[in-house]
N, C-alpha and C positions, 0 to 999 in steps of 0.2 A: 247773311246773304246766301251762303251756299246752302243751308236751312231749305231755303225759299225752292232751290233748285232740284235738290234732295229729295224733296217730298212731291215734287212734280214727276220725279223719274219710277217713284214709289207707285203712282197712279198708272203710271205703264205694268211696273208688273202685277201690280190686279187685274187692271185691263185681260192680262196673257192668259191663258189654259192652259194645260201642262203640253209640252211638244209646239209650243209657239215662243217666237223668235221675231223681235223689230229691231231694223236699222236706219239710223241719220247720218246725212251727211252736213257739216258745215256748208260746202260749196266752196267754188274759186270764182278767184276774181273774171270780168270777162276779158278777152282782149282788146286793146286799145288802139293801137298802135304799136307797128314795129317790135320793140321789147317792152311798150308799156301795156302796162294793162290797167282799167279802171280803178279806184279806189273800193278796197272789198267791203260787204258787209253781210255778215253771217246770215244761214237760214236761221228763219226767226222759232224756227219748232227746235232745230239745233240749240240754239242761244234758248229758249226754256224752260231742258230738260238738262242744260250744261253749266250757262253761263258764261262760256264759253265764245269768242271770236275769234280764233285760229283758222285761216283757211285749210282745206285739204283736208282735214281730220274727223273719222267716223266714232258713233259710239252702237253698241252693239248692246241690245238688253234680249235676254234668255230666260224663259220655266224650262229647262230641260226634265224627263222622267228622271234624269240620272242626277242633275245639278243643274240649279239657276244662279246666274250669276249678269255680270254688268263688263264692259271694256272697252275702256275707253285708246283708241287708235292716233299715236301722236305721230308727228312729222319726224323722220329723221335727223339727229342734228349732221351739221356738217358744215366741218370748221370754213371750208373755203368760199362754201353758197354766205353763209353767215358776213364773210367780210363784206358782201355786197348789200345783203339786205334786212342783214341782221338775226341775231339768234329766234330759235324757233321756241315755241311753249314747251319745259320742260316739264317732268314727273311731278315734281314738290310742285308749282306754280299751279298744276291743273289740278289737283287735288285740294289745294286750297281753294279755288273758286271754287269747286264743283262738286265737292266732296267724295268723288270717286277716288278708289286706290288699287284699281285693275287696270293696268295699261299694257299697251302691244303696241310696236310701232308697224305706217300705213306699209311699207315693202309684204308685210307679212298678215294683210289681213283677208286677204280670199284664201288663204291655205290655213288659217283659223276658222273662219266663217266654214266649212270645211268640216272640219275638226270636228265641231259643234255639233252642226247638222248629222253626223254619223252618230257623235260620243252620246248625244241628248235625245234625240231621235225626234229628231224636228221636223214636223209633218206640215207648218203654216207657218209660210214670215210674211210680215207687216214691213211694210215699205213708207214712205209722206209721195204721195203719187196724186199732190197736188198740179194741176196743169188749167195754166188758165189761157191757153191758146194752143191751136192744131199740130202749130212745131216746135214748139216749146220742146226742149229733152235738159233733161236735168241727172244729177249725177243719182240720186234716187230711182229714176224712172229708167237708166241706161242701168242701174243694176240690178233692177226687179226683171228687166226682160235678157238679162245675159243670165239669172239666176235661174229662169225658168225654164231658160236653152240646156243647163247644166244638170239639173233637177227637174226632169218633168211633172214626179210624182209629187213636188210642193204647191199647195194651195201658195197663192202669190197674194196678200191681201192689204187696202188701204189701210191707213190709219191715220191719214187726213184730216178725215172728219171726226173723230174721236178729241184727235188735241182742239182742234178748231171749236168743238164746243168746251175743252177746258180751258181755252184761253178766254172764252169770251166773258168769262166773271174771271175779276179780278181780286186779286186778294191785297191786305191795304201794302203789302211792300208793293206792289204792280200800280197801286194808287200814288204811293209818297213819289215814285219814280216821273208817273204823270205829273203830281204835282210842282215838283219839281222844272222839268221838259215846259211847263206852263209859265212860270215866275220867271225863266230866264227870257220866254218871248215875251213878254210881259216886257222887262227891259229893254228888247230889243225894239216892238213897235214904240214907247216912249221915246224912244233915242230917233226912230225917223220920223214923228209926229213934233218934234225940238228943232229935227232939223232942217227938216220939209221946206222948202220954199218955192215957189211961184217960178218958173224960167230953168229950174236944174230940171236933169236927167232921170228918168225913175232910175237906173242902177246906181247913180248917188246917194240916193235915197235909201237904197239896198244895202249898200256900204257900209251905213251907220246900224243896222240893223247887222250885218254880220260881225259888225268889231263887237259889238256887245254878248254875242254868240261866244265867239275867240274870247273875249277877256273873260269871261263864266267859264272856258274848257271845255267848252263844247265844238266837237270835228265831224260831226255826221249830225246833219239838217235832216228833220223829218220829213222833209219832202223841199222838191227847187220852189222857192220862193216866187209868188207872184207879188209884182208891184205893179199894178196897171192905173194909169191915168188915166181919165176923160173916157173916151169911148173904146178904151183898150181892156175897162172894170168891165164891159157884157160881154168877151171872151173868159168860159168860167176857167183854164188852166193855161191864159195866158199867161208868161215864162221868158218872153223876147228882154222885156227890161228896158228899154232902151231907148225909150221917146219921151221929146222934150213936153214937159210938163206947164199947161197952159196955166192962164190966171185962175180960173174960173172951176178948174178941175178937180174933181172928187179924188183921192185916193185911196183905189184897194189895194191891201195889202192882205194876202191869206200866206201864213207862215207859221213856221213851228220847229222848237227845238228839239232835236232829241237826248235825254238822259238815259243812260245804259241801254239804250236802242230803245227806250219809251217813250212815245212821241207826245208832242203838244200840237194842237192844230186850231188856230185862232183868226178869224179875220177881223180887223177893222177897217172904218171908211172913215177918211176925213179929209178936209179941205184944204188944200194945200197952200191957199193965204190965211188960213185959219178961222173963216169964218162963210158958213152953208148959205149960199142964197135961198131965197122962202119954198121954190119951187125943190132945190136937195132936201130942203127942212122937212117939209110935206112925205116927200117919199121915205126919206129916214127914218120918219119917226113911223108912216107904216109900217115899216121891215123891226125897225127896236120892238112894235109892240107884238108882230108876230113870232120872235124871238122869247118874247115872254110869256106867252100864251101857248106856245109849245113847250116850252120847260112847263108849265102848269098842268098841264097835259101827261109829263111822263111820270110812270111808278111801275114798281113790280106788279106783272101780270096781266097789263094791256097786251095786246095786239102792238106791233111796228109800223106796219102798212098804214092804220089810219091815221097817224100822225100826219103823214104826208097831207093827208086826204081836208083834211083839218086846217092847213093851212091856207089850203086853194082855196076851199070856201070861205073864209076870213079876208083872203085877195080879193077875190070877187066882187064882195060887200063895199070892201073901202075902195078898188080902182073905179067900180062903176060910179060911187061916191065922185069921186073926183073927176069922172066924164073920160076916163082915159080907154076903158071897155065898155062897150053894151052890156055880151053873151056872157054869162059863167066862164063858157068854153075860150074864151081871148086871153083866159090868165095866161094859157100857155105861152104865149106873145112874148111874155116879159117872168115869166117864172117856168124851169123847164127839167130842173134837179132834182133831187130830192133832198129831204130836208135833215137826213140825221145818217151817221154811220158809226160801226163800231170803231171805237178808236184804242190802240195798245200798241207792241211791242211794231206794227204798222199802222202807218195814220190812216188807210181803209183795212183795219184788220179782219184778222179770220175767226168765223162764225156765222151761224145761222138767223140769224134775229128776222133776217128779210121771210123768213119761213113761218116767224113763230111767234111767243110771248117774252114780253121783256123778262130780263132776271134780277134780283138784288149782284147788284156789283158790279154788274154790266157799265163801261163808260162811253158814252156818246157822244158824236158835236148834234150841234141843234146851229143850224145854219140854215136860215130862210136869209133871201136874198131876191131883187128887182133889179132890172135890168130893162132899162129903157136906151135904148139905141139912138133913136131917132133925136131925143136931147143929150147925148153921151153922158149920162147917167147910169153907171153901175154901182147899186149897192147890199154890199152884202154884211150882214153881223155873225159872226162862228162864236160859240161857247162852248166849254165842254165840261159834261155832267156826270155825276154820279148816280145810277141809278139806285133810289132805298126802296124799302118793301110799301113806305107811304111818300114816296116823291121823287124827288133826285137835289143833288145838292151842285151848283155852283162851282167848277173847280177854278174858272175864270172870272167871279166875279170881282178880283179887287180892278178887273183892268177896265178901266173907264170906258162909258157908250153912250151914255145921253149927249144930245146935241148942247146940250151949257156944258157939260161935266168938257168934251172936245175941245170947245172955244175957248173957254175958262186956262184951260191946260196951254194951248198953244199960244193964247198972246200973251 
């Protein structure tokens, strides 16, 4: 495993030129309340390069002219914080994930940082100065512009975008991780489609899906779970949970476990007496066959964008079929998403694909989905795929989707 992490951090220092210099930080939790604070979860360019989930702690990679080298930044111990919250990552522990054996503790790392810059003569550092909103500040971004206050004379530069295109092929340990993240929701949707019933609450529903989570050892869900009933399935990141579930009602469920922060992201729809009236049948079996006509669709070296593109016109064909659109243009009405994203160590992770051509290894969902209001009809199908050089493979397909394969299972 630490292999895996090892030769990820190797790709940084090629990345470098001589007199360049990049820092990560893990991150902190945010605050919650009071003395709580959220439940943490590492940056995900940190935990790639590390393997590492330790809050608080940087690692620092160097070409100096004079020496390159690697240092990893751990928390201080400290016997009496520790009684409260327990011992911090020590030397031996992070060397074994991580395969690093340079370490400094954080008290002492801008008077290193420092150091460097003078002993190496480091002319450019590379910062992850990713920002996906105006006020966003992150401990990367608050140290690229205090470093630039200190250092006028340093080029200050992203490296962002560099990892984001080497996350987005995956290598098969990033694969077994998903597959893995997959098999356990796999379990967990079987366990609410067992226990589903007609008149319970969708967070009951939810319930049995996260005991099956817990008992696999899984503590960080790749994203809050929707379970939306009846007309609660055409809100696409509804989260509320909490309405009673009629007779008649479709069940979306979009959920996903994570394994070593590798996500699975899976949707099913199923009937919550176990069995589709003709009018769900109809629209489900549109959305399953569009499902499958987009996986038929992917291989290395298409375009992204037409996928989408691909799908509407296959809408069109069959709603107008059924009298529910006139115009092309009304799919929008009832299809409004898009239909595939990159999926990894985040279930919308980082990379370019929206820019560009697929790549072998790249992993995807393929999620076409309808959403008809007006009869409280939401249905969506998620898969998620591997892209090869002539297709993609299935990482979801043992989990059941035909409207027999549903029924069959639940009575």
């Amino acid at each position: 495993m630490k292999e895996f992490f090892t030769a990820n951090r190797q790709k940084i220092y090629d990345y470098l030129n001589i007199g360049d210099m990049a820092v990560f930080f893990s991150g902190r939790p945010p605050k919650k309340i009071g003395d709580e604070n959220y439940p943490f979860t590492p940056n995900r360019n940190f935990y790639y390069l590390t393997g590492l989930s330790e809050p608080g702690i940087m690692l620092v990679i160097y070409k100096g002219s004079v020496e390159t080298g690697e240092i990893l930044f751990l928390n201080m111990p400290d016997e009496e914080e520790e009684k409260w919250t327990g011992a911090v990552l020590k030397k031996d522990e992070a060397e074994e994930k991580s395969g690093i054996s340079s370490f400094a503790y954080v008290p002492t790392f801008k008077e290193r940082i420092g150091d460097i810059i003078f002993r190496s003569r480091i002319s450019k550092v590379y910062a992850d100065m990713e920002k996906r909103s105006y006020n966003e500040q992150t401990a990367s971004l608050e140290f690229a512009s205090e470093l630039k206050g200190k250092y006028p004379y340093l080029e200050i530069a992203d490296i962002y975008p560099y990892l984001a295109d080497l996350r987005s092929v995956k290598s098969e340990f990033e694969i077994e991780n998903i597959k893995k993240a997959i098999d356990i929701t796999k379990n967990g949707i079987y366990a609410m489609m067992k226990n589903c019933r007609s008149g319970m609450y969708e967070y009951e529903v939810e319930a049995y899906f996260d005991y099956e989570l817990k008992r696999a050892g899984v503590f960080d869900k790749a994203f809050t779970s929707i379970v939306a009933s009846g007309i609660n399935g055409c809100v696409l990141h509804y989260s509320q949970n909490n309405t009673k579930i009629g007779d008649d009602s479709l069940i979306l469920c979009d959920v996903g476990a994570a394994w070593n922060f590798y996500s699975g992201d899976i949707t099913r729809t199923f009937p919550a007496n176990g069995r589709f009236t003709p009018y769900q049948r109809d629209i489900y079996n549109i959305v399953l066959e569009g499902n499958l006509l987009i996986q038929d669709c992917i291989k290395a070296g298409i375009p992204f964008k037409p996928l989408n593109e691909k799908l509407k016109s296959y809408y069109a064909k069959q709603l107008k079929a059924i009298k529910l659109i006139k115009l092309d243009e009304e799919v929008s009405n009832y299809y409004w998403h898009g239909v595939s994203h990159l999926l990894g160590l985040e279930t919308h992770d980082a990379g370019r694909h929206n820019e560009g051509l697929l790549k072998e290894g790249m992993v995807l969902t393929v999620e076409p989905g309808l959403y008809i209001a007006e009869k409280a009809v939401g249905i969506r199908i998620e898969d998620d795929v591997a892209v090869t050089k002539d297709g993609c493979i299935n990482l979801s397909e043992d989990i059941i989707k035909t409207v027999d394969e549903i029924e069959g299972f639940m009575k």
